[in-house]
C-alpha positions, 0 to 999 in steps of 0.5 A, spaced: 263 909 144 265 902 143 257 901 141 258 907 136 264 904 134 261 898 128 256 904 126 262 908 124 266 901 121 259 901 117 259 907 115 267 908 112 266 901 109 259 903 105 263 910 103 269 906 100 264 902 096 260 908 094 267 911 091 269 904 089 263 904 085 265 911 082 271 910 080 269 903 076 264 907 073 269 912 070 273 906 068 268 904 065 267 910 060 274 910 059 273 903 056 267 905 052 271 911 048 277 906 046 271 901 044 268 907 040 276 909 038 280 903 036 279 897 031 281 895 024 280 903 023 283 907 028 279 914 030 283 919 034 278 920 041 277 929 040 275 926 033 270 921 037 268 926 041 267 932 036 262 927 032 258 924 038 256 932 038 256 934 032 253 928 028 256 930 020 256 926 014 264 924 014 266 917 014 268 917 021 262 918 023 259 912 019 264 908 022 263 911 029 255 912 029 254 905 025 258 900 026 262 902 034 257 905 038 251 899 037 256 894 037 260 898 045 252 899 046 251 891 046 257 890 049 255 894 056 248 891 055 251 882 055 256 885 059 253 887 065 247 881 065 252 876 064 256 879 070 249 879 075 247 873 071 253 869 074 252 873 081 245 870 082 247 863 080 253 863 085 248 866 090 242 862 088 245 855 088 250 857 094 256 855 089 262 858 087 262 855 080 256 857 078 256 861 070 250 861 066 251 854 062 251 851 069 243 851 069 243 849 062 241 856 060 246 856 054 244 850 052 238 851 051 239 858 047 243 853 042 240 847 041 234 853 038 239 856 035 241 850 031 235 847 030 231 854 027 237 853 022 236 845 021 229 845 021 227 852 018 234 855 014 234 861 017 242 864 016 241 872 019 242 872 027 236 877 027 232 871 025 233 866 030 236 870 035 228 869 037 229 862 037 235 862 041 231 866 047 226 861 047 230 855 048 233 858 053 226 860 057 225 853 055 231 849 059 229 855 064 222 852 065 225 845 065 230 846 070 225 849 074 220 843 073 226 837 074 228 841 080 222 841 084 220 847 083 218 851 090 222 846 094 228 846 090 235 846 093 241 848 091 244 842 090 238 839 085 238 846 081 246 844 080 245 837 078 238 838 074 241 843 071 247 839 069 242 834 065 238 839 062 245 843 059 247 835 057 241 832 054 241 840 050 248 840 048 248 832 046 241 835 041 246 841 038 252 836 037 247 831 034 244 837 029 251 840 027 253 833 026 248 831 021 247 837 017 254 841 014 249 848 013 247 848 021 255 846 023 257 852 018 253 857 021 252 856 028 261 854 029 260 863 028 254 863 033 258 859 038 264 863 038 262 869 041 262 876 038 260 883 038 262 884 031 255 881 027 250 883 032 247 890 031 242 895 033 236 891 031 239 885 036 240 890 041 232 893 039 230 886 039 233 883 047 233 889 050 227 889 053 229 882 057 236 885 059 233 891 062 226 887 065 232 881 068 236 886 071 231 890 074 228 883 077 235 881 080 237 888 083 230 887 086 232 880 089 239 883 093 237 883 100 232 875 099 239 872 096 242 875 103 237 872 107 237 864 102 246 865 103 244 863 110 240 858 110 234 856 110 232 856 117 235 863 117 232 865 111 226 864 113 226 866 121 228 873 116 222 874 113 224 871 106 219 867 101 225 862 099 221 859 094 219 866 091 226 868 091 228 861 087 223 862 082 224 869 081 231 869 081 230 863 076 226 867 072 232 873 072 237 869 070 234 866 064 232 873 062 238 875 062 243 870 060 239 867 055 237 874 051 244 875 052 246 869 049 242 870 044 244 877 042 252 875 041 253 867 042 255 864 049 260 868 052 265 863 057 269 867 063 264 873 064 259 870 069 264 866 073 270 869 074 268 877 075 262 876 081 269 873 085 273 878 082 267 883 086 267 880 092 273 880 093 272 888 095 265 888 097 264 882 101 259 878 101 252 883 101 249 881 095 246 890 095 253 891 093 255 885 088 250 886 083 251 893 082 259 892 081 257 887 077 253 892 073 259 895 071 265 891 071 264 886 067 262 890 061 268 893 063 272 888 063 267 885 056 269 892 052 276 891 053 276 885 051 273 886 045 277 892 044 284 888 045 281 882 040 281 888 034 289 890 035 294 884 037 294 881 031 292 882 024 285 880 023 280 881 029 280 875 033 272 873 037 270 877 044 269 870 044 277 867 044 279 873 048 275 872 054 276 865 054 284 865 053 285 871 059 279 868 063 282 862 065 289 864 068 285 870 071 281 865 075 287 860 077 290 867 079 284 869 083 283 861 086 290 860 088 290 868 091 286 866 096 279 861 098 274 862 093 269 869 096 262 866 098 256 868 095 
């Protein structure tokens, strides 16, 4: 009975986390029909639903098929790989602080972005979004290369991605300073919002979400086994330097295309892998699903929320930014910060 005993613990805790998962789900689909519903133009949800199936020529349906279910689409698709982006930081550099600008790969994806608008006058977010995941495939090799590639720890990650995220940040600054059409129109891209971007940007990053969400759900057990160390890791059967180089990959394929769709998002990345731990524990088999789910949910509601409390839609962006800081004291001030 008492060896019975922790299979059984096993066993209720992953049918807690299976139902857990469940529920966030249903949430999740709450929050997608609101984000459909609810904006400048307020659409009642039978009417929502009646259009989702039976797709007419009224304004709603304009409303609803143009302009609510692409922009809630690329919400659920930057929402859930900035959350697992983070997740695989945290989780890769043994770092509790770790989001998707501490490797620089934000920056990278804005200092291209700034400089395909100096350089080559580009003003539609379908034209240099390309360049804005391009430079953050940039900063992603570089980090690897300054890093030391398969013997990269996870202290020189964070401090090799620090000076890529300066020297990039400096080139931004430097681009937006000297030049009033780049400052006009990156100070928009910056922000961060799901208003400007549409179907084609979803057509156009999707297959990179889609590829680095897939790549870092494949990582879950090698990142349970880097958590423990190198000696351990490796006594498991873990190829650390593989695992590094591939989670390396998973993140800039994700938290660039992302960032490149909609601006860089603060918040979402950093503070719902913690907020996740906080009921899954630890196991990375877990995390990463969670984080497929909640942090859209928590992206979308955002978004719908910056559309009803003032006058004019306020930025995704600001709203993340304005509740994620006082959550994440909450969270730290709670409790010890949740190992990743």
């Amino acid at each position: 009975m008492t060896v019975a005993a922790p299979a059984v613990r096993d066993s209720l805790l992953a049918r807690r986390r299976a139902l857990g998962l469940v529920v966030m789900a249903l949430a999740l689909a709450v929050v997608c029909l609101l984000s459909i519903a609810v904006g400048a133009r307020s659409i009642p949800v039978p009417t929502v639903l009646h259009t989702l199936f039976e797709r007419d020529a009224s304004d709603a349906a304009f409303v609803v098929w143009d302009l609510r279910i692409p922009r809630t689409l690329i919400g659920l698709a930057v929402g859930a790989s900035l959350g697992v982006a983070g997740a695989v930081m945290q989780a890769l550099t043994r770092n509790p602080l770790a989001d998707p600008g501490l490797l620089g790969i934000n920056a990278g994806a804005s200092a291209a972005a700034a400089l395909s608008i100096s350089v080559l006058g580009l003003t539609d977010l379908r034209a240099f979004v390309w360049f804005a995941f391009a430079g953050a495939a940039i900063a992603g090799v570089a980090l690897y290369l300054i890093a030391g590639r398969g013997g990269a720890s996870p202290v020189r990650l964070a401090l090799a991605g620090t000076a890529v995220a300066a020297a990039l940040s400096g080139l931004t600054q430097g681009l937006t300073l000297l030049d009033r059409g780049t400052l006009d129109q990156m100070r928009f891209w910056t922000v961060g919002s799901l208003e400007r971007a549409d179907g084609a940007t979803l057509a156009r990053v999707a297959p990179f979400l889609i590829a680095g969400l897939v790549l870092a759900l494949f990582l879950a057990r090698p990142l349970n086994a880097l958590a423990l160390g190198e000696d351990a890791g490796t006594a498991l059967g873990a190829n650390l330097g593989r695992t590094r180089l591939l989670s390396l990959v998973a993140i800039t394929l994700l938290a660039g295309a992302a960032t490149a769709a909609v601006g860089p998002l603060m918040f979402v990345g950093l503070a719902v892998p913690h907020m996740v731990r906080t009921f899954t524990g630890p196991d990375q088999r877990w995390v990463l699903p969670y984080c497929v789910v909640v942090s859209p949910t928590l992206l979308l509601a955002a978004d719908v929320l910056g559309r009803v409390i003032a006058p004019e839609e306020i930025d995704v962006g600001v709203v993340t930014a304005f509740l994620g800081a006082p959550v994440f004291v909450w969270l730290v001030r709670r409790s010890k910060v949740a190992r990743p």
